[in-house]
BALOBA-1460 file (C-alpha; in Angstrom, 3 decimals):
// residues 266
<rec num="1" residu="x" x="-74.650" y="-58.756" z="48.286"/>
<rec num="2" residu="x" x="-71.537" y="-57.700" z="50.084"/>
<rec num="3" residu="x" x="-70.347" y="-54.399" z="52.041"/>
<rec num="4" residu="x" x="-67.436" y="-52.337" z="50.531"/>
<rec num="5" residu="x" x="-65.372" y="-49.767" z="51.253"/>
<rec num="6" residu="x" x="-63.282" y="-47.765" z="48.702"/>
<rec num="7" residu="x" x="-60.909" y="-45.213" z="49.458"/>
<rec num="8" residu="x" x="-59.588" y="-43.305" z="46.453"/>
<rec num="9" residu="x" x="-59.036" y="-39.687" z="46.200"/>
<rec num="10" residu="x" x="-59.382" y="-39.118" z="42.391"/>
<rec num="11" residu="x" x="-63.259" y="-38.411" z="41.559"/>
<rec num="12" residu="x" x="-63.415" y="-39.669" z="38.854"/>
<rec num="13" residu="x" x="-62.274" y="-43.185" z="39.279"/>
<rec num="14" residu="x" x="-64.506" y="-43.181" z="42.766"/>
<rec num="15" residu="x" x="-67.411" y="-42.699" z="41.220"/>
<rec num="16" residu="x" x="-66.607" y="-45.222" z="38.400"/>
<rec num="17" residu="x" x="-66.283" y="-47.867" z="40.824"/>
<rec num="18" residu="x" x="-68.959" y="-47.052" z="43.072"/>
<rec num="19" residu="x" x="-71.378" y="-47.246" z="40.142"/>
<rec num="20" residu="x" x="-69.793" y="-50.467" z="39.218"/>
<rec num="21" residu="x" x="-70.121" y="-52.142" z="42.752"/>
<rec num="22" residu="x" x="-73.824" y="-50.849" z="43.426"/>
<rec num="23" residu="x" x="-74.576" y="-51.818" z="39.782"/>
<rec num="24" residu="x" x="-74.318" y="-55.629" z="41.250"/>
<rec num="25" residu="x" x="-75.840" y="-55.126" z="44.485"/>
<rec num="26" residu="x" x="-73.545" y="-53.986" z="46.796"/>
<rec num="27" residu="x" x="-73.502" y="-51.899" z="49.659"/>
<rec num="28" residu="x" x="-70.787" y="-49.548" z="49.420"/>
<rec num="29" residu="x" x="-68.933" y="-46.251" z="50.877"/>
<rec num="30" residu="x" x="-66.980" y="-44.095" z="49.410"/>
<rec num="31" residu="x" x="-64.485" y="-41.592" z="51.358"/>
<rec num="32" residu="x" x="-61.225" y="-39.718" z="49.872"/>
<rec num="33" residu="x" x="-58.370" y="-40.305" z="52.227"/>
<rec num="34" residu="x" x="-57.138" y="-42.990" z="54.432"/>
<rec num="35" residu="x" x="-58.396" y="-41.131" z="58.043"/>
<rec num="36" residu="x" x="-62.136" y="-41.212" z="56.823"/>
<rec num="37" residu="x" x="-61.719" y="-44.779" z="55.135"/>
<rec num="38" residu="x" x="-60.160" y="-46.112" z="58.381"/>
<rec num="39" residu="x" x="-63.338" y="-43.968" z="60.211"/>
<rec num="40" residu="x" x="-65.304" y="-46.211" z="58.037"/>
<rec num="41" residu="x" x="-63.671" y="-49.286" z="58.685"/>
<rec num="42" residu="x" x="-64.438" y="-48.926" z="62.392"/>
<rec num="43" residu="x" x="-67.591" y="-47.914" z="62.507"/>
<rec num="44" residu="x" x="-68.894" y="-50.206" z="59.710"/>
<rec num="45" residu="x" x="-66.185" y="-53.708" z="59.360"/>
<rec num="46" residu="x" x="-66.848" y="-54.327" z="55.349"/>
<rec num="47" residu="x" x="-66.370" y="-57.448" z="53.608"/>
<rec num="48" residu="x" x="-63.998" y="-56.141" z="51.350"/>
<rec num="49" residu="x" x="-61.623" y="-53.008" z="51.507"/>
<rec num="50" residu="x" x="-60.727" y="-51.534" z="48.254"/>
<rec num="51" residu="x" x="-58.038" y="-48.864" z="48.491"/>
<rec num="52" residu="x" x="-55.727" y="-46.768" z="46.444"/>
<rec num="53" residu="x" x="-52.369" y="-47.929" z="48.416"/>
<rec num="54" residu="x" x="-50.824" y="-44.026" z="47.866"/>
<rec num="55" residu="x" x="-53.765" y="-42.386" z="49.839"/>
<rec num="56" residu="x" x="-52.000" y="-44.967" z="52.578"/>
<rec num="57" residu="x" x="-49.328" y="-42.500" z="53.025"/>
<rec num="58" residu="x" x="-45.588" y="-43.878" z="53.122"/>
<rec num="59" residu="x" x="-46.062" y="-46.991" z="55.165"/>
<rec num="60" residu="x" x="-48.712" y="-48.445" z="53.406"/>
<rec num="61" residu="x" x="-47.684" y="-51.819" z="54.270"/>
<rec num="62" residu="x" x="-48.265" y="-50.837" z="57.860"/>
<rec num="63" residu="x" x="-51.924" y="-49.488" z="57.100"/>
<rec num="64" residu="x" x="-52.658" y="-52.636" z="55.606"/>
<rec num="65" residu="x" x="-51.140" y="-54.415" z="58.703"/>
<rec num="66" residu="x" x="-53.573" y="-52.472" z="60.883"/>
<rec num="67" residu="x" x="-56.599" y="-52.681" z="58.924"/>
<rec num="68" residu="x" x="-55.756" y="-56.910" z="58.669"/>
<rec num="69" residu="x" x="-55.214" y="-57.117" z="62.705"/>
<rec num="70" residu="x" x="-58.081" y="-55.278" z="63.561"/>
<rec num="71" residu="x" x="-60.114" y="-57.278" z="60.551"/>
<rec num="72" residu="x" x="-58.728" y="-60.603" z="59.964"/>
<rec num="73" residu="x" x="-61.580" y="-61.601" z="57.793"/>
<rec num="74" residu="x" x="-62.107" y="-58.980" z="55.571"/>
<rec num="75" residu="x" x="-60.656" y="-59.141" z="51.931"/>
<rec num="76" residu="x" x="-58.552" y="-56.150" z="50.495"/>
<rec num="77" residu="x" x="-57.821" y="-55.034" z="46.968"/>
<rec num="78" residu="x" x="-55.204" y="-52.397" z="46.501"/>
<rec num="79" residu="x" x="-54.015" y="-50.188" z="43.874"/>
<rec num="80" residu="x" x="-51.984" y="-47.464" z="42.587"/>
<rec num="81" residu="x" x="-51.055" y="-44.666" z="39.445"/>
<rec num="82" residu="x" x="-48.202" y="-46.467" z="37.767"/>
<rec num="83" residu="x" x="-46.422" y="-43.227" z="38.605"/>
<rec num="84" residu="x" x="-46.526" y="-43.369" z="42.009"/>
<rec num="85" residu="x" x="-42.736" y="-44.717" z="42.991"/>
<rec num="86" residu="x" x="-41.873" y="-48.170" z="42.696"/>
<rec num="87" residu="x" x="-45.264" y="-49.694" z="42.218"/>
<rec num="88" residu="x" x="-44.099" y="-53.226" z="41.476"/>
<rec num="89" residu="x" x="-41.994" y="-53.403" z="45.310"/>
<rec num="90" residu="x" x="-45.032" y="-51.521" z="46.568"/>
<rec num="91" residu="x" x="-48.010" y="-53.759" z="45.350"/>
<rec num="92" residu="x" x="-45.402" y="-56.694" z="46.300"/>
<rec num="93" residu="x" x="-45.200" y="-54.872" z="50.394"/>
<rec num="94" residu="x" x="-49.168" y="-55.449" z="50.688"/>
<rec num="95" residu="x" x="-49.710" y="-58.040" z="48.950"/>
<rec num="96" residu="x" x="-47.226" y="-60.139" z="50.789"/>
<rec num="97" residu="x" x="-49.141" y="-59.852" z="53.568"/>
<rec num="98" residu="x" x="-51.730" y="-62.285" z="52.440"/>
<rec num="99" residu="x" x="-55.438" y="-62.188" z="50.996"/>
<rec num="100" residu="x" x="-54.553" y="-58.591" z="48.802"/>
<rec num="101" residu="x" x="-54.988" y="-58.821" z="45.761"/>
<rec num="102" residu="x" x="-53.400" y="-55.743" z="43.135"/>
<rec num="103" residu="x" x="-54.123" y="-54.056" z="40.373"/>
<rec num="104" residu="x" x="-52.279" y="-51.248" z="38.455"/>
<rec num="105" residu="x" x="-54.318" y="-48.559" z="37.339"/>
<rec num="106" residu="x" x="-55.568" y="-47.861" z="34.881"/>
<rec num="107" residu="x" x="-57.401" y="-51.074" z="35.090"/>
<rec num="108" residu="x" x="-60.124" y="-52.411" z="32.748"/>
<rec num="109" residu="x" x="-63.977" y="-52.718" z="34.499"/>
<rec num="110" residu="x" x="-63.969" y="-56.645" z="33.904"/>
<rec num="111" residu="x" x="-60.669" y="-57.053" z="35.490"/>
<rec num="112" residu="x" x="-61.826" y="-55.152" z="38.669"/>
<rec num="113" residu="x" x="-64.655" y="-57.166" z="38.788"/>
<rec num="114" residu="x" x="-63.236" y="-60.073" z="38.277"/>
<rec num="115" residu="x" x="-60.581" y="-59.609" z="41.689"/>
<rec num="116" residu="x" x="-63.614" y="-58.123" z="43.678"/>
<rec num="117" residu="x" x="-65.121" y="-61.797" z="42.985"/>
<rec num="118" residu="x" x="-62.240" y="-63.477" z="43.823"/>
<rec num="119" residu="x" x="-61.585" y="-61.869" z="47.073"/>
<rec num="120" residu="x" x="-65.067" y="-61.496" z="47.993"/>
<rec num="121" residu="x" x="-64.673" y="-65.465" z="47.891"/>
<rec num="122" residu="x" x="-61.769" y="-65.242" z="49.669"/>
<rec num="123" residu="x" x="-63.802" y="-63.414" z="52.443"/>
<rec num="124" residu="x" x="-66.518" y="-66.266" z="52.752"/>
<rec num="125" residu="x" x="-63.599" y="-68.681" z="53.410"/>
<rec num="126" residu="x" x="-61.683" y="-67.198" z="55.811"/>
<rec num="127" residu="x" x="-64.954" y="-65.844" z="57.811"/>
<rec num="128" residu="x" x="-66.064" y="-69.603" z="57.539"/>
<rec num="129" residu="x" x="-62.542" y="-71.149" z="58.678"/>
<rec num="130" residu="x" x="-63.378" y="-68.748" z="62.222"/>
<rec num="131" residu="x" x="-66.095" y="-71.067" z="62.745"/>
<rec num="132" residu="x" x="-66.038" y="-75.216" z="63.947"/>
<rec num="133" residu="x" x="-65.627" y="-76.381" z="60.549"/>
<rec num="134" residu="x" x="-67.840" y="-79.500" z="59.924"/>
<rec num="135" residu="x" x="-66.551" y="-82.452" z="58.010"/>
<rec num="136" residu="x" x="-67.091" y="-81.902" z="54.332"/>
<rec num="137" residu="x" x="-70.398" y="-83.656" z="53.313"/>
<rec num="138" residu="x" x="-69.326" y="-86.298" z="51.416"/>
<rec num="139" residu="x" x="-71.896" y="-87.475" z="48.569"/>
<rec num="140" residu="x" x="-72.993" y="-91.463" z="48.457"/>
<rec num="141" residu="x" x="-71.403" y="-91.223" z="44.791"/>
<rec num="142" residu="x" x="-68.959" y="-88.674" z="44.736"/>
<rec num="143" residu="x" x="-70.087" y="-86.357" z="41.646"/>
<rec num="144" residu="x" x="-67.403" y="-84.324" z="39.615"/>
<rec num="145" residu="x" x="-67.531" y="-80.728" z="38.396"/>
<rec num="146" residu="x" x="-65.202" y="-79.334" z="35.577"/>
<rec num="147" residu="x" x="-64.277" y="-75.798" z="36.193"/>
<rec num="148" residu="x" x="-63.378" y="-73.652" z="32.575"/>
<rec num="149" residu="x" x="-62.071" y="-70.240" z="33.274"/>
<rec num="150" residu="x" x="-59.123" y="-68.714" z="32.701"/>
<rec num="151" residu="x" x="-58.421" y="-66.573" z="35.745"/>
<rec num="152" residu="x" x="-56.324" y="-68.927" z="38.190"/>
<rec num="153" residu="x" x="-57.707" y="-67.433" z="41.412"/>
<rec num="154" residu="x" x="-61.388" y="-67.506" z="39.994"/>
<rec num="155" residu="x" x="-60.576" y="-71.319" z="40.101"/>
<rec num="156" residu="x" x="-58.838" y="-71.878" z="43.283"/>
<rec num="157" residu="x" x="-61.980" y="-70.161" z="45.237"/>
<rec num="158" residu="x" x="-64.855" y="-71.806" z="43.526"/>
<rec num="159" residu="x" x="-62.596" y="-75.286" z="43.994"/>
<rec num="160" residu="x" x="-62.439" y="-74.806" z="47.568"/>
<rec num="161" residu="x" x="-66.136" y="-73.511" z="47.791"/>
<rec num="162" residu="x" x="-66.977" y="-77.360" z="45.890"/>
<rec num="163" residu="x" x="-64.630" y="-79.585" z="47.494"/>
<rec num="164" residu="x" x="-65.751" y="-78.354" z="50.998"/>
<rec num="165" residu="x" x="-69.377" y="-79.583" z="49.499"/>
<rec num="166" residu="x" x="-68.368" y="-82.767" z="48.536"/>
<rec num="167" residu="x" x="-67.365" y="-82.485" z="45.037"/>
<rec num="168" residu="x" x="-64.605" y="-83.810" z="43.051"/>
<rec num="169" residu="x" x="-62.900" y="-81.320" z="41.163"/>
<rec num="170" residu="x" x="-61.163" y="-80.886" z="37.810"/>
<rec num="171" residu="x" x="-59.465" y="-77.690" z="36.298"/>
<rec num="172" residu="x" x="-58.918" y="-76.329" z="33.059"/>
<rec num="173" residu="x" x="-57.663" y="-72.795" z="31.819"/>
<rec num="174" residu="x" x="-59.217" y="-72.538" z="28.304"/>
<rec num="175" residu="x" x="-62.164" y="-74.363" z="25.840"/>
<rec num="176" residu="x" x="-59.658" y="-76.703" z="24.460"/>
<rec num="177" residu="x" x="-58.223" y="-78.060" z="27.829"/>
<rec num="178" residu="x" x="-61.527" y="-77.886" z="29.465"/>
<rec num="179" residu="x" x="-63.010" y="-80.001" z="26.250"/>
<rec num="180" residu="x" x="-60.262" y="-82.521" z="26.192"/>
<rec num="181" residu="x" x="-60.978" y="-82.930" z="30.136"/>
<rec num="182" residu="x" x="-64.425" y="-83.136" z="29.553"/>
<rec num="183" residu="x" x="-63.946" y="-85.943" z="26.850"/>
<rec num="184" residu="x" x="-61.835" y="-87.756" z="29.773"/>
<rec num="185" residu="x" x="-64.190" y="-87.651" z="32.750"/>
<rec num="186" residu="x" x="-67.528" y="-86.884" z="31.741"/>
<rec num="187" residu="x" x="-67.977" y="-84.435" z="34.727"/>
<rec num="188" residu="x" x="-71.813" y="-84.367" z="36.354"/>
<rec num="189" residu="x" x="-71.462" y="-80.440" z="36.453"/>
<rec num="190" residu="x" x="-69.670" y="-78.236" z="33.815"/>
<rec num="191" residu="x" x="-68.730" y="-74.421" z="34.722"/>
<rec num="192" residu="x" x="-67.667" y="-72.153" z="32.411"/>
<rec num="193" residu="x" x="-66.780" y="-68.596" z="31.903"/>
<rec num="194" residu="x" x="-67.901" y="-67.094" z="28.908"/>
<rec num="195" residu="x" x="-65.040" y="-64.997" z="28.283"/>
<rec num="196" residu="x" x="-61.784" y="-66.748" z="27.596"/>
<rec num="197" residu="x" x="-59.082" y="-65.898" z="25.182"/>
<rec num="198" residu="x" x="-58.498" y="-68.602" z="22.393"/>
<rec num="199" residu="x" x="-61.950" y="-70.747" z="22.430"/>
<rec num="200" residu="x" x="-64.759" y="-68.958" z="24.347"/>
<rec num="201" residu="x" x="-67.000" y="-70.248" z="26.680"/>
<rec num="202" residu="x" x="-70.300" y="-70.273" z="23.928"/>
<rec num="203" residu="x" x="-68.143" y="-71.802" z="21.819"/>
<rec num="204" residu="x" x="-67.042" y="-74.538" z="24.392"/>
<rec num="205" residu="x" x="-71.054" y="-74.911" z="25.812"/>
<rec num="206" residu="x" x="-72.288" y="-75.427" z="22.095"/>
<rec num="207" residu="x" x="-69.170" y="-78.262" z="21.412"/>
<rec num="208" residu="x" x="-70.142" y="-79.640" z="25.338"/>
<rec num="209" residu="x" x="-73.408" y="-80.124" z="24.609"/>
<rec num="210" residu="x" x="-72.911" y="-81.427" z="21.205"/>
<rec num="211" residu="x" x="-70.630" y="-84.524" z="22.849"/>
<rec num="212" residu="x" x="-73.444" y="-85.136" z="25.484"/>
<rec num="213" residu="x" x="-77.065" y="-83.603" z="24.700"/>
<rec num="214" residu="x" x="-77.966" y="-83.706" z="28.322"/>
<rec num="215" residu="x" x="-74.768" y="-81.969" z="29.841"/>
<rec num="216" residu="x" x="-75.324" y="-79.856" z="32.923"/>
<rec num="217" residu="x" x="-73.348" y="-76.744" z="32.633"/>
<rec num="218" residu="x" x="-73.642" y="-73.264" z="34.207"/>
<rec num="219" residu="x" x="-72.420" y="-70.460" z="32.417"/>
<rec num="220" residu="x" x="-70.465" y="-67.828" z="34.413"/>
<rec num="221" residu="x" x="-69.341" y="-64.435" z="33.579"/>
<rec num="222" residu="x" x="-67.543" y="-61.152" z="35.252"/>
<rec num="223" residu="x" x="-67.899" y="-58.873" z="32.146"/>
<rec num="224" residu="x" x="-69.168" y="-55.508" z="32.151"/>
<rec num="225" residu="x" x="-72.975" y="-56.147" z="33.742"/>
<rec num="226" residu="x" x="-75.204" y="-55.268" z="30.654"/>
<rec num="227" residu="x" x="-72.440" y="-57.407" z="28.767"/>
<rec num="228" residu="x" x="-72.872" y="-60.054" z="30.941"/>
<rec num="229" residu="x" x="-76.630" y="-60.530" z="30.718"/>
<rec num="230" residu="x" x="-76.264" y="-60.544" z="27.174"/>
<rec num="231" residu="x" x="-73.268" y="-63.000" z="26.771"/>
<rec num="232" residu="x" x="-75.207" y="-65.743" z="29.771"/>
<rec num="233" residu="x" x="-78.483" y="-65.685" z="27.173"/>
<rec num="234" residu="x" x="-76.251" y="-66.508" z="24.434"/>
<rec num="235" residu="x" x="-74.752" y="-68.991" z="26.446"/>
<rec num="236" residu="x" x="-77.826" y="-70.310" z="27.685"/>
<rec num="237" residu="x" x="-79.291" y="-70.507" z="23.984"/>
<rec num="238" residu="x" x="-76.335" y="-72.651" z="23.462"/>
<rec num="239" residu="x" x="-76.676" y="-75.018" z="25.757"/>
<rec num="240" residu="x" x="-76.266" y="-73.405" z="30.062"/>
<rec num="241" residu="x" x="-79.049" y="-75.476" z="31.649"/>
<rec num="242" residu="x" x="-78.203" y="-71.843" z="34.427"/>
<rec num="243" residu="x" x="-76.307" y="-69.207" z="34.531"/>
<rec num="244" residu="x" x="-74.101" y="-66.575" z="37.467"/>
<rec num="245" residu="x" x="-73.297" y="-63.598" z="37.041"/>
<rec num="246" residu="x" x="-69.959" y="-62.473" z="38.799"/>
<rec num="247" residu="x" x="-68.876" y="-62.169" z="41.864"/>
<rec num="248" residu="x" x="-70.918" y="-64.942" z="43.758"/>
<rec num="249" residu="x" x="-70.592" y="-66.650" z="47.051"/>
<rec num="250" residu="x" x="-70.557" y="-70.441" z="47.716"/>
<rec num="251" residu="x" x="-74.143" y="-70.379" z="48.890"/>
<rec num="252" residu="x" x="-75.601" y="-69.251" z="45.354"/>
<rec num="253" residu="x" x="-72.859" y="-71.165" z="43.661"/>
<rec num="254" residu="x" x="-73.925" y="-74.630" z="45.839"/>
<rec num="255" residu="x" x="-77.541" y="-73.748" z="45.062"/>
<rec num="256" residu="x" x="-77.644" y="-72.964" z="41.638"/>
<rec num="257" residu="x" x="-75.404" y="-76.410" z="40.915"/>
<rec num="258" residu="x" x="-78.234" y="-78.295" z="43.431"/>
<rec num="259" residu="x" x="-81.099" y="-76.947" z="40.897"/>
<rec num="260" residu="x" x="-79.362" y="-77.834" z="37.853"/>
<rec num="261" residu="x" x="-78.829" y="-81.622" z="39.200"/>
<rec num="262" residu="x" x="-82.667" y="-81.654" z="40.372"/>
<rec num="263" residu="x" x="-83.780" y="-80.263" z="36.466"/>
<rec num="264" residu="x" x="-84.286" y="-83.910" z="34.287"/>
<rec num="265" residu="x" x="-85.703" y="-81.577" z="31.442"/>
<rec num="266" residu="x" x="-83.005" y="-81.557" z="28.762"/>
């Protein structure tokens, strides 16, 4: 699906997110120190960069610089061993310089797939925006999706990838927002992650499709991938006329929500 890099000089953690990454289709390689990574970058420009900020060396910031000058596109997630320094001022360094996103190890497998999504998102946009941008494709009746996930970011990309398409757009962070916005606008489309804290997304599907029996909704989840499949056929049981698995780009977003609108079976 995508090309990665990782740099990260612990084993152990390498491999784990190697696996991870090629687990949902992606093209990656792996190298221990910044030289080879940077090697990498050059020969082989990746859609994202994911890179332990203390193999960086002492100006990491200025790595990051380098790698965003000579890359403007690509999408970078950094991280670092909470005892490495001043992690907070040094996650804040990189990330300040726009499209980074952090994490502080260790980190859970569903949260690093959840920022690889969101920045491999991130990617699509800002490799589109180098491009004459046509005029958003308006529809003759302007139809409305409701987007139900609690990860912020998650929202702001697939909201961009959907307004750029046409689509009116409504937010909410949890089931019980999402259900009380739901109530309100009657969305065409309904999207919603299957884990949330509070009311989860099976939960919300089953009370969705219980207010309107022929609800279009596509379940979505970034959970560990055998996890995943199992949670989007509960979901779909429920009530997910489809299903994505996480991360996606706006092209199979914008083509699975096309099929759902063209299915009249119930």
């Amino acid at each position: 699906m995508a090309r990665i890099i990782v740099i990260e000089a612990d084993a152990r953690t390498r491999r784990a997110m190697v696996k991870t990454l090629e687990r949902r289709g992606h093209e990656v390689v792996a190298t221990t120190g910044a030289e080879a990574g940077l090697e990498a970058l050059a020969a082989l420009p990746p859609d994202l960069l994911v890179v332990d900020v203390a193999t960086l060396g002492k100006d990491a910031r200025a790595s990051v610089r380098s790698v965003r000058s000579k890359h403007p596109a690509v999408s970078i997630v950094a991280f670092v061993d909470p005892r490495v320094g001043d992690v907070e001022s040094l996650l804040g360094d990189v990330e300040a310089l726009g499209r980074v996103r952090t994490l502080g190890k260790p980190f859970r497998q569903s949260a690093f797939l959840d920022v690889v999504s969101v920045s491999l998102a991130e990617f699509a946009v800002a490799e589109r925006e180098d491009l004459p941008r046509p005029a958003p494709r308006r529809l003759r009746t302007q139809q409305t999706v409701l987007l139900i996930d609690d990860d912020a970011g998650i929202r702001r990309s697939m909201r961009m990838m959907l307004e750029d398409a046409g689509f009116r757009v409504y937010e909410a962070a949890d089931g019980y927002e999402g259900l009380a916005l739901y109530r309100r606008y009657r969305p065409t489309v309904s999207i919603v992650d299957i884990i949330m804290p509070g009311k989860d997304g099976v939960t919300t599907i089953g009370e969705i499709r219980m207010l309107s029996p022929r609800a279009k909704i596509v379940a979505i989840s970034g959970a560990d991938p055998k996890a995943a499949l199992a949670d989007l056929a509960i979901a779909q049981a429920y009530g997910a006329g489809r299903s994505l698995q996480k991360p996606f780009g706006a092209a199979d977003l914008l083509a699975t929500i096309a099929e759902l609108l063209s299915d009249s079976s119930p």
